[in-house]
N, C-alpha and C positions, 0 to 999 in steps of 0.2 A: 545579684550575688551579695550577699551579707558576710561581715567578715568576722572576727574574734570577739571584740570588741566595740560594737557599734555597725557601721556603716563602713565597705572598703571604701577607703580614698579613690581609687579609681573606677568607680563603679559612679562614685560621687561626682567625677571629673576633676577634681582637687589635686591640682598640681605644685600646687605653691605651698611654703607655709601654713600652718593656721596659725591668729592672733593669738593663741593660747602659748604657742612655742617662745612667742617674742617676750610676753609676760616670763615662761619660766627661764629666757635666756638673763633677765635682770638678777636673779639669786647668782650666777654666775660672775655678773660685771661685778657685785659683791667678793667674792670668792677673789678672784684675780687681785685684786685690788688689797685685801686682806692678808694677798701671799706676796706682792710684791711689797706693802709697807713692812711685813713682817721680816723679808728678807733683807730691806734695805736699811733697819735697825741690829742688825748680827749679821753683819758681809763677811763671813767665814767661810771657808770650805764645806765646814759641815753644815751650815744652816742652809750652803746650797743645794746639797742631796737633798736634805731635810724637807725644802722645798719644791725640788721635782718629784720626791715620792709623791706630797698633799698633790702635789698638781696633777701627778698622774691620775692619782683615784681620780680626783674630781672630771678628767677628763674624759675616763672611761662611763661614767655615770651621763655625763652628757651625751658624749656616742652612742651608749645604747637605747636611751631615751629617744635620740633622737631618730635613729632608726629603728627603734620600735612602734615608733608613730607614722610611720608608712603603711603600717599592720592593722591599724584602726582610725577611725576617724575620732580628733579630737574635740569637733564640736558636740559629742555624744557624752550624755556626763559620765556613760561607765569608761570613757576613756580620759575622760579628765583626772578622774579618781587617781589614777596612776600617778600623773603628774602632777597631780599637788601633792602625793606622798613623797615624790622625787625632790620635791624644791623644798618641802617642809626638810628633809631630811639632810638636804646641802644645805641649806639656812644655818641647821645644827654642827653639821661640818664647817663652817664657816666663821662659827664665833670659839671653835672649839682652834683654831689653826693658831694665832697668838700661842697657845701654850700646849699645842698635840702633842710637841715631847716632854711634857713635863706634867703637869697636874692634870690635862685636860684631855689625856691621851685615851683613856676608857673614853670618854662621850665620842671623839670624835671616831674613833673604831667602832661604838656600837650603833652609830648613826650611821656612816659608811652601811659597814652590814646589814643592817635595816632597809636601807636603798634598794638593795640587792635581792633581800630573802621578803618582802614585803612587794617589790614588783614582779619577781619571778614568779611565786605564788599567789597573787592574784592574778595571773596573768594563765597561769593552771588551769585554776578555780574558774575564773570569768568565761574563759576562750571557749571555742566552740569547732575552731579547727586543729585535730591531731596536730599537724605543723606546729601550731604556736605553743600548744603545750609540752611536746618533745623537747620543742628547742627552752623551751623556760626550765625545762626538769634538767637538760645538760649543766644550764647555768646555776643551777642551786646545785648541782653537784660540785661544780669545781668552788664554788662561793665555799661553801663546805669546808673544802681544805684548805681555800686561804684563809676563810675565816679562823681559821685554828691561830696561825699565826700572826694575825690582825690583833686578834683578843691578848695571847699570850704574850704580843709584845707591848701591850697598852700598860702592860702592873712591870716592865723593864726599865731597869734606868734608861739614859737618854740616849748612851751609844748603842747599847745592843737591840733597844727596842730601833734605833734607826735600821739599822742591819737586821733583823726580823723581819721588819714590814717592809724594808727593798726586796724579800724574800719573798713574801706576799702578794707585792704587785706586780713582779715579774711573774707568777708563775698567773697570776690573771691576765696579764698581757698575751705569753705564750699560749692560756687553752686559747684565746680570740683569735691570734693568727690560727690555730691546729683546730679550729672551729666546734672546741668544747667536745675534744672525743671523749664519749660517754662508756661506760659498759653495759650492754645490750641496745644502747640507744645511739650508737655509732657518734660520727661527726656530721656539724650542722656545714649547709651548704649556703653558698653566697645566695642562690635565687631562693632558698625560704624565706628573707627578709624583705622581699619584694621591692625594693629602693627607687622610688622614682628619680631618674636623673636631676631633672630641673629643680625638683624639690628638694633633694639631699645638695644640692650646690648651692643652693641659695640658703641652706642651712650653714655649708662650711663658711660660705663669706659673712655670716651672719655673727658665725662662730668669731671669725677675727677681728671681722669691725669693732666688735665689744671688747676686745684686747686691746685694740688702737682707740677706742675709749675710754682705757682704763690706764694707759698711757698718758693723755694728756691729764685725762684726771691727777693720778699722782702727780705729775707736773706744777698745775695748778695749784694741788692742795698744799705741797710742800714749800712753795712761795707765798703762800697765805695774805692774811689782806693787811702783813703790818712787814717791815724792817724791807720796805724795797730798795734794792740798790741797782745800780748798771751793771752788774756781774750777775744778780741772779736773775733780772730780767732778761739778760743777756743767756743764759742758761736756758731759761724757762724760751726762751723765743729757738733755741736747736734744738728740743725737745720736741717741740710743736713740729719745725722741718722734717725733724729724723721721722716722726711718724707720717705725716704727707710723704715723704719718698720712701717708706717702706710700704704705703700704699699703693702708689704707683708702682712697683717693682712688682709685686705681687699681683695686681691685674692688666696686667701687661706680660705677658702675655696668659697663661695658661690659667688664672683666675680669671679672665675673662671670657675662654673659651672651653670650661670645664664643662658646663652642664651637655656641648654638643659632645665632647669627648666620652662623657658618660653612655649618653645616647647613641654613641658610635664603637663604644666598647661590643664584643660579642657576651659578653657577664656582665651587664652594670651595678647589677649589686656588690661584686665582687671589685669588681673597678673602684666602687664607691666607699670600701673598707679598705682599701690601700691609700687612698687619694686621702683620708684621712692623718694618716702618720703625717705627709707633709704640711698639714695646717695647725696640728698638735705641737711639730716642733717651730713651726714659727710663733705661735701663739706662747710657746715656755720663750724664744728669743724676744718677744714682748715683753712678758712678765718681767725676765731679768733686765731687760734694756729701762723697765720703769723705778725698777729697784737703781739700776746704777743713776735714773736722771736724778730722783732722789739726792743720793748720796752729793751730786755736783753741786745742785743744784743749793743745798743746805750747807758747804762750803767752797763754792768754785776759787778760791785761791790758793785752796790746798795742793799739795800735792801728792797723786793717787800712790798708794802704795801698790805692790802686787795686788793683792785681794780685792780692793777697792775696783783697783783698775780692770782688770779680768772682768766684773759683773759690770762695769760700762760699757766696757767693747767686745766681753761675751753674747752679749742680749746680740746686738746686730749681727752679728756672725752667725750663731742661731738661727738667726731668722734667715739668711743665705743659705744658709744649710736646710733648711724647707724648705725655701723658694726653690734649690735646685731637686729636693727629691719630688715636689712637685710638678716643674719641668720636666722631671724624666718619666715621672706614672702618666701624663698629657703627651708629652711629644716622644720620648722614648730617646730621648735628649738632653745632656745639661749643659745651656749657655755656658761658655768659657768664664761671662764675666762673675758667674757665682763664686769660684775660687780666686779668680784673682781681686775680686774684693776680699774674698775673708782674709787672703794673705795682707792683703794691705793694712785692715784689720788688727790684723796679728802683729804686724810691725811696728806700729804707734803705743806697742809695750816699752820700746826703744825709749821711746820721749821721758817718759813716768820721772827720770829723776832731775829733768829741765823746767818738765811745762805744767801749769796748774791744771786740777782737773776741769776745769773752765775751755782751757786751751785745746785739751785731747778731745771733753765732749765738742767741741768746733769741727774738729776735723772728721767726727764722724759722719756729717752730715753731707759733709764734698766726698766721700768716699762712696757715699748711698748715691748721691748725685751722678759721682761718674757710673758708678754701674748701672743705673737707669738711663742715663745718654747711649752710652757703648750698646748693648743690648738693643737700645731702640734703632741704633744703627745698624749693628747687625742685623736685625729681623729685617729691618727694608732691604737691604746690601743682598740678603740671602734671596730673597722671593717678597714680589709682592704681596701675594697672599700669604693667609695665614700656612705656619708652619704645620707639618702633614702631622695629624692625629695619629694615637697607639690605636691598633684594635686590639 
C-alpha cells in the first residue's frame, strides 16, 4: 500500500518515531526557551497573554506536523521536504518572538502563515490520496480567515494587534476541535489521520521532555557561570526538584499508560487529538513555571509581588491542571490530589508580603512532593492494578 507521500508507516511497520521528528523537536526546545526568557524579562499580565498566543501558534504547528507524519513516511525525502519547511519556518518564528508585538510582528505572522499555506499545499500538490488532499484544502481554508487577521494585526500597535491575533488563534483552535468544516468538503474525521497509538505517545512525552529541558535549561542559564551565591544555588537546586517531580506526577500514572489507552480507545485517532490538550497545557505550566525560576532565581531575596508571584506558582498549577485533564481523557477520572494541590498553590499567594521569593519557590516543591506521595498512595490503596482505561 503506498501512501501520500512516500511509503505508509504502517505498511513499513514503523511504529515509533523517526529520527527526523527528534531533529525537528530541537527548533522547538528553541521556541520554549525564547518564550519563556521573553516572559521572564516583562512579567506583566499582558506579556502573559502575549505569550500564550506565541505559544499557542507554535503548538498548533507542532501538532499538526506531528500528526501529519503518521500519513507518510519520513525517511522518504518527499516527506522530509515538509518538515524542513515546518522547522525552517518555526526557526523564523522563533527569533521573530523577542519583539512579535512590536517591530517584529509582520515576520513572525508571515512565517506562521507560511507554515500553514506552504505544508497544506504541498501536501495538495504531493498527495496521491483524495483523503490527504481534502483534509489539506479544509486547512487552507480556515488558514485563509485567520490569516486575514494574523496579517492585519502585525502593522497594529501592541494592544490591538494582541486582541487581533487572540482572535486568530482561537478561531484556529475551534475549526481543529469542529475538524475544519469546510463548504462542499464537509468536516475532517478523527480516523483520516490515521494516528498510530504508540507513535503519537511517544510523540506527546517527547513533546514534554523537551519542556522539562527547557526548564532546567533557563535554570541554568540564568545562574550563569559567575556571581554564585547560596541563595541562587539554592534556587537553581528547587528548579531542578520541581521539574523531577513534575516528572514523575505526569508518568505516573496516565503518561505512562497512554499509548495502551490509545490502543484501547474505540477512535484512537480521535482519542489522540484530545489527549493532546492535556500535554499542551502542562507544557504552557512549563513554560511559565521557567519564566517564574527565572525571575527567583535572578533575585531570591526579593520579595514577589503579585505579578511576579502568579508566574511562579502559576506555571505548577498549570501543569496540575493538565496533569488532571490528562487523568480524565486516560482514566475518565481526576485524582483528588490535582486540585488539592493547585489550592495549596494558590494559598502561598498568602506569604508574598513575608517570605522572599527564594522561600515561596521552596515550598513549591514540598507541595509537587506531597501530590506525587498522596496520588501514589491512592492508586495502591484503590486497586493493585492499573486504574481501568476510557474506551
Amino acid at each position: 500500500m503506498t501512501d501520500d507521500v512516500g511509503v505508509v508507516r504502517e505498511a513499513a511497520g514503523e511504529h515509533r518515531p523517526a529520527f527526523l521528528e527528534l531533529f525537528f523537536d530541537l527548533v522547538f526546545v528553541l521556541a520554549f526557551i525564547v518564550l519563556a526568557a521573553d516572559l521572564s524579562a516583562t512579567p506583566t499580565w499582558l506579556a502573559s497573554a502575549q505569550t500564550l498566543i506565541l505559544f499557542l501558534a507554535f503548538s498548533l504547528v507542532w501538532a499538526l506536523t506531528s500528526w501529519a507524519a503518521d500519513t507518510f513516511d519520513l525517511n522518504h525525502p518527499r516527506g522530509q521536504v515538509q518538515v524542513f519547511w515546518v522547522m525552517t519556518g518555526s526557526l523564523v518564528m522563533s527569533i521573530a518572538v523577542p519583539q512579535a508585538f512590536s517591530e517584529r510582528g509582520p515576520l513572525f505572522a508571515i512565517a506562521y502563515l507560511a507554515i500553514h499555506f506552504g505544508s497544506s499545499t504541498y501536501l495538495v500538490i504531493a498527495g496521491r490520496q483524495q483523503i490527504l488532499r481534502t483534509r489539506n484544502r479544509r486547512i487552507l481554508f480556515w488558514v485563509g480567515i485567520s490569516g486575514t487577521a494574523w496579517l492585519a494585526g502585525a502593522f497594529l500597535p501592541d494592544t490591538a494587534r494582541t486582541a487581533l491575533w487572540a482572535v486568530a488563534i482561537s478561531i484556529e483552535y475551534v475549526a481543529v476541535v469542529l475538524g475544519w468544516p469546510t463548504p462542499r468538503l464537509g468536516r475532517s474525521s478523527g480516523w483520516e489521520w490515521k494516528l498510530v497509538g504508540e507513535r503519537v505517545a511517544e510523540r506527546y512525552r517527547e513533546f514534554l521532555v523537551i519542556a522539562l529541558g527547557m526548564l532546567i535549561f533557563i535554570a541554568a542559564l540564568t545562574i550563569g557561570p559567575e556571581n554564585y551565591t547560596i541563595h541562587r544555588l539554592t534556587a537553581f537546586g528547587m528548579a531542578f526538584a520541581t521539574a523531577v517531580l513534575m516528572w514523575r506526577i505526569y508518568i505516573f500514572r496516565a503518561g505512562e499508560v497512554l499509548p495502551e489507552a490509545i490502543v484501547a480507545s474505540p477512535n484512537p485517532s480521535r482519542f489522540c487529538q484530545f489527549a493532546v490538550l492535556g500535554h499542551l497545557v502542562m507544557v504552557a505550566g512549563l513554560i511559565l513555571t521557567a519564566a517564574g525560576t527565572a525571575l527567583a532565581i535572578d533575585d531570591p531575596l526579593r520579595r514577589p509581588h503579585l505579578g511576579w508571584g502568579m508566574i511562579i506558582l502559576g506555571g505548577p498549577a498549570l501543569f496540575l491542571v493538565g496533569c488532571g485533564l490528562l487523568d480524565y481523557t486516560v482514566f475518565s477520572r481526576v485524582s483528588w490530589t490535582r486540585p488539592v494541590g493547585i489550592i495549596l498553590l494558590g494559598l502561598l499567594v498568602l506569604t508574598f508580603p513575608v517570605l522572599p521569593q527564594l522561600s515561596v519557590m521552596a515550598l513549591v516543591p514540598l507541595i509537587l512532593l506531597g501530590v506525587a506521595i498522596a496520588y501514589t498512595v491512592e492508586f495502591r490503596t484503590r486497586q493493585a492494578s492499573p486504574p481501568r482505561i476510557r474506551h
